[in-house]
C-alpha positions as CSV (number, residue, x, y, z in Angstrom):
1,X,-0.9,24.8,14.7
2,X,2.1,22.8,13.1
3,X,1.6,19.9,11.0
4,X,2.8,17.5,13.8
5,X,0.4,18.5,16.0
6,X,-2.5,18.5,12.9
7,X,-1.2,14.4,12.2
8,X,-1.7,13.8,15.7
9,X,-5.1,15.3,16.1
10,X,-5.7,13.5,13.4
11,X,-4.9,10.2,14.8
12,X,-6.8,10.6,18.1
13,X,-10.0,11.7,15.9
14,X,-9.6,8.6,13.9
15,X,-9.5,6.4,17.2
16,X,-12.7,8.0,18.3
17,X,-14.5,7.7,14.7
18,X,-14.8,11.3,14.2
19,X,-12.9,12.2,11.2
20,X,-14.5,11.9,8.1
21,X,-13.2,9.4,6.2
22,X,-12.2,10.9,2.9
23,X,-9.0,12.3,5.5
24,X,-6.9,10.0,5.9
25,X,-3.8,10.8,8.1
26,X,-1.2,8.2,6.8
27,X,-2.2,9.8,3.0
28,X,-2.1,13.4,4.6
29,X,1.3,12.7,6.2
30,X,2.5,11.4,3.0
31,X,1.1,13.9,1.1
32,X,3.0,17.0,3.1
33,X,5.9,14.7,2.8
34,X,6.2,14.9,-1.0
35,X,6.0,18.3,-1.1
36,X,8.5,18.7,1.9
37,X,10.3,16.5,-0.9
38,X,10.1,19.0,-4.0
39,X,10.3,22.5,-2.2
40,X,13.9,20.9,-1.4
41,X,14.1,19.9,-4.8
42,X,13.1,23.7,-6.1
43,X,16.0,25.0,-3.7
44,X,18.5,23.1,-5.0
45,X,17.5,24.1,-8.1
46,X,18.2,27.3,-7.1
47,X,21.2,26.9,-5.5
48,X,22.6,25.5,-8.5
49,X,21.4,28.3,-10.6
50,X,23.0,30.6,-8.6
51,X,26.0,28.7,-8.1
52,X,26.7,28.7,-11.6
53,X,26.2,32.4,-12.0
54,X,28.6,32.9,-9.1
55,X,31.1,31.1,-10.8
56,X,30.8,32.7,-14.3
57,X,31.1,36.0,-12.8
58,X,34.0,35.0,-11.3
59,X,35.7,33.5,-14.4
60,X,35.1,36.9,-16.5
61,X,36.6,38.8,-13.4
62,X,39.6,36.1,-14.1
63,X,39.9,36.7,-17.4
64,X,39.6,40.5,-16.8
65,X,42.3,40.7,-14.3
66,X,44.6,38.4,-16.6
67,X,43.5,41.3,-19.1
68,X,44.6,44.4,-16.9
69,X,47.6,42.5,-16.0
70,X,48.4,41.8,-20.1
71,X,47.5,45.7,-20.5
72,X,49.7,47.1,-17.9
73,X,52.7,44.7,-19.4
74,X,52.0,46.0,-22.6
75,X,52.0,49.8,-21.5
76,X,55.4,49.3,-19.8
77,X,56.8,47.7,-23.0
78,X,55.4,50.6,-25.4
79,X,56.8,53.9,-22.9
80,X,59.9,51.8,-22.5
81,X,60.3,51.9,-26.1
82,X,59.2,55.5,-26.3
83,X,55.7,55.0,-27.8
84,X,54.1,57.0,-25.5
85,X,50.7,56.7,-27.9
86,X,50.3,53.1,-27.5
87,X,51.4,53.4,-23.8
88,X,48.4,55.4,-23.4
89,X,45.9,53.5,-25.7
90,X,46.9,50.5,-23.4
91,X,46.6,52.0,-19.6
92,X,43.2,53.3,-20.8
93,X,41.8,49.4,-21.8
94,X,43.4,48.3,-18.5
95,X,40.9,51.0,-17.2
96,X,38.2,49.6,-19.3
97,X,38.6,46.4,-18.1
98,X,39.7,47.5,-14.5
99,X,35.6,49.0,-14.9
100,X,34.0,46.0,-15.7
101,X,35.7,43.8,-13.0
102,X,34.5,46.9,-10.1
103,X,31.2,46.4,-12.4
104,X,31.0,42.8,-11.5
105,X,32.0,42.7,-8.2
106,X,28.3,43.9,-6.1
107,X,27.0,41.1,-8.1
108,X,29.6,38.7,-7.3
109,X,28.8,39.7,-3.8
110,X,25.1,39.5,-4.4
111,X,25.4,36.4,-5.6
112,X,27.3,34.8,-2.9
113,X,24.9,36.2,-0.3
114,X,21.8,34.2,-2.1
115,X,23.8,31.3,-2.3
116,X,25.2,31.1,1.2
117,X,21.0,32.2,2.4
118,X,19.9,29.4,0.4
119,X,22.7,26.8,1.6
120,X,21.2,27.6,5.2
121,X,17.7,26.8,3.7
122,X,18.3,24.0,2.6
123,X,20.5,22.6,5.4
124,X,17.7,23.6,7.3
125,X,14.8,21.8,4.9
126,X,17.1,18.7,4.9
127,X,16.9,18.4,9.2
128,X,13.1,19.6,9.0
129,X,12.2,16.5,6.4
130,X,14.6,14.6,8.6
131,X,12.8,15.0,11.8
132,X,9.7,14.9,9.7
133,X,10.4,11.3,8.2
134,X,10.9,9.9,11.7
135,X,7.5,11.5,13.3
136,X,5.6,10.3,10.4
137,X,6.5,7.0,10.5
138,X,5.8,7.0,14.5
139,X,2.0,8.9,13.1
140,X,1.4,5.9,10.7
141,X,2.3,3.4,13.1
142,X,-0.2,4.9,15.7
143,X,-2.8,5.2,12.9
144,X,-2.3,2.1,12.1
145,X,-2.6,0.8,15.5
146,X,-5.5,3.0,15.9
147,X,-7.5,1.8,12.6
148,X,-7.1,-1.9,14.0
149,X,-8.1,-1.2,17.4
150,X,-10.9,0.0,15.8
151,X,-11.7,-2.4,13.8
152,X,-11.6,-5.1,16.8
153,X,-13.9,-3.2,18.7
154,X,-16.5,-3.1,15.9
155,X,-15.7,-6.7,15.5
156,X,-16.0,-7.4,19.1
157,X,-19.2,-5.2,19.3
158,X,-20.8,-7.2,16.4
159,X,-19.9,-10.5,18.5
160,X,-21.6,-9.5,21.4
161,X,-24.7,-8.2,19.9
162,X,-25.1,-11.9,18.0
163,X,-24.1,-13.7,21.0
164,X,-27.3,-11.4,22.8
165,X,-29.3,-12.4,19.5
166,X,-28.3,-16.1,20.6
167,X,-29.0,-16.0,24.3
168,X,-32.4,-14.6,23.5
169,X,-33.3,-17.3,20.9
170,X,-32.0,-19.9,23.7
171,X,-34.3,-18.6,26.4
172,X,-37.2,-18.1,23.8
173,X,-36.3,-21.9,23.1
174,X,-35.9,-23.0,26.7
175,X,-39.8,-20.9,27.6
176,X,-41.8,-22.4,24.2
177,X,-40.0,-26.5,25.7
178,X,-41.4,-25.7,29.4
179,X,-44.7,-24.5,28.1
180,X,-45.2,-27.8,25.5
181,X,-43.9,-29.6,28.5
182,X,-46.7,-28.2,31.2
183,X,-49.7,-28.4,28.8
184,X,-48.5,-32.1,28.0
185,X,-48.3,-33.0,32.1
186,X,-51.5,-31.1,32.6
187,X,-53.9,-33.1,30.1
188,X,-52.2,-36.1,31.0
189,X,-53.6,-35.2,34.7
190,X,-56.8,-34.1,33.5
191,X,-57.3,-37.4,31.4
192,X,-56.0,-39.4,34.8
193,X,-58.6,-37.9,37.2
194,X,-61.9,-38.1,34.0
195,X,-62.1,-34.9,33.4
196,X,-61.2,-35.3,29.9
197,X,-62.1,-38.8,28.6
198,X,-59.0,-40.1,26.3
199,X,-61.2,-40.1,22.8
200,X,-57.8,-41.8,21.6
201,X,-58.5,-44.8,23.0
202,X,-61.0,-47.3,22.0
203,X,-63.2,-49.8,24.5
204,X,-63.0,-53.5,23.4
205,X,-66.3,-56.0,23.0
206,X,-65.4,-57.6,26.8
207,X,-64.7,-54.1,28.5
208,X,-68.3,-53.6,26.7
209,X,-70.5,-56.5,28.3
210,X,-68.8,-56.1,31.6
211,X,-70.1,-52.7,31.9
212,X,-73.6,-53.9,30.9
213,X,-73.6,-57.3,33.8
214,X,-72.7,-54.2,36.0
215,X,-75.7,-52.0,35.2
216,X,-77.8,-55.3,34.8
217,X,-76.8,-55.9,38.3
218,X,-77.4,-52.9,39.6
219,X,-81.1,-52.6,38.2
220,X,-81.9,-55.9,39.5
221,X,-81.0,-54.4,43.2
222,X,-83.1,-51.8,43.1
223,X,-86.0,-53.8,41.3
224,X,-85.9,-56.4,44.5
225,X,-85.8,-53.0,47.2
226,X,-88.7,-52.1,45.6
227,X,-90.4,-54.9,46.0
228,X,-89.6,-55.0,49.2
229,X,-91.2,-52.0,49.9
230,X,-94.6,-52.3,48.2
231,X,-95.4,-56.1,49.0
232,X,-96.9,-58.3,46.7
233,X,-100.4,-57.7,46.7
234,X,-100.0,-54.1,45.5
235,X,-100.6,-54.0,41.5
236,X,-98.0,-52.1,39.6
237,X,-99.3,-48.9,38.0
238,X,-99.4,-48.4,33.9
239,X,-96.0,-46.8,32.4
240,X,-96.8,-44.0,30.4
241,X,-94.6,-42.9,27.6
242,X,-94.0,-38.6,28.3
């Protein structure tokens, strides 16, 4: 699995809250950008290194070749002036020196392979951190986007569940108002037909002796019907307390 394909997995799992938070992709990406960041640092380091060993290998095979060339002249001067000796004593340092410069040369080579292997790493590095730059800032962007979303719908969900908490309170509200409401309309009907006599209120003294001339009245009715009945030689019979 590449590390483009990781980020983005990492994005989705985000969006769906399943990636444990102390992962962070933006970090991540980031992270593996840094050290994208030095291992192209550490091969130019390298490079350098070996760059600078190319090139003194190549000055002491300079100065070596300006040697053998010196040598030769000097062997030519010495046999034309018939010292064959120091003809001889020079040919065989041109040698000497001839042997270090063939010495030199597989490194030389050597050298120049590593150098031209890691110019191709890098070059390559350079496009890979490149391309890798561009994607992450897309991969932040979508995590970004992805975090907020997110975070609306937590804030939308937390919305809805106090606007429920509300609408339940309002209907709880609305039912306790029509129960107050139909216990207060049924004792006023109950008080209306006597069913329930309203203790609040208080007779006055007139109310009082009308209620009495009625009774009064009424006894005096049914004291004459009686009468009326019995005739008036009949004696009335004892009242007995029981």
């Amino acid at each position: 699995m590449s590390l483009f394909q990781r980020a983005h997995e990492i994005v989705q799992a985000k969006a769906n809250k399943a990636l444990d938070a102390a992962e962070k992709p933006d970090e991540m990406l980031d992270l593996s950008y840094e050290q994208m960041l030095d291992q192209i640092t550490q091969v130019r380091r390298s490079l350098v290194a070996i760059a600078a060993s190319r090139k003194q290998i190549e000055l002491q095979e300079q100065q070596l070749q300006h040697s053998v060339a010196h040598l030769d002249d000097q062997a030519r001067a010495a046999l034309s002036q018939g010292n064959e000796d120091l003809a001889r004593e020079a040919l065989s340092r041109k040698a000497a020196a001839q042997g270090q410069i063939d010495g030199m040369e597989p490194q030389h080579q050597q050298l120049t392979a590593q150098e031209a292997s890691l110019e191709r790493t890098l070059a390559a590095l350079q496009s890979k951190v490149n391309n890798f730059r561009t994607q992450k800032e897309v991969l932040k962007a979508q995590y970004t986007a992805a975090s907020a979303m997110s975070s609306v719908d937590e804030s939308a969900a937390g919305i809805s569940g106090t606007i429920g908490d509300s609408g339940a309170e309002v209907q709880r509200a609305q039912d306790k108002i029509a129960a107050m409401q139909a216990r207060a309309g049924a004792l006023d009907e109950l008080l209306q037909s006597g069913v329930l006599e309203d203790v609040g209120g208080d007779t006055d003294d007139i109310q009082k002796e009308l209620d009495e001339a009625g009774s009064a009245a009424e006894v005096d009715k049914e004291l004459a019907a009686l009468k009326t009945r019995i005739g008036p030689g009949s004696s009335p019979p004892e009242l007995t307390s029981s």
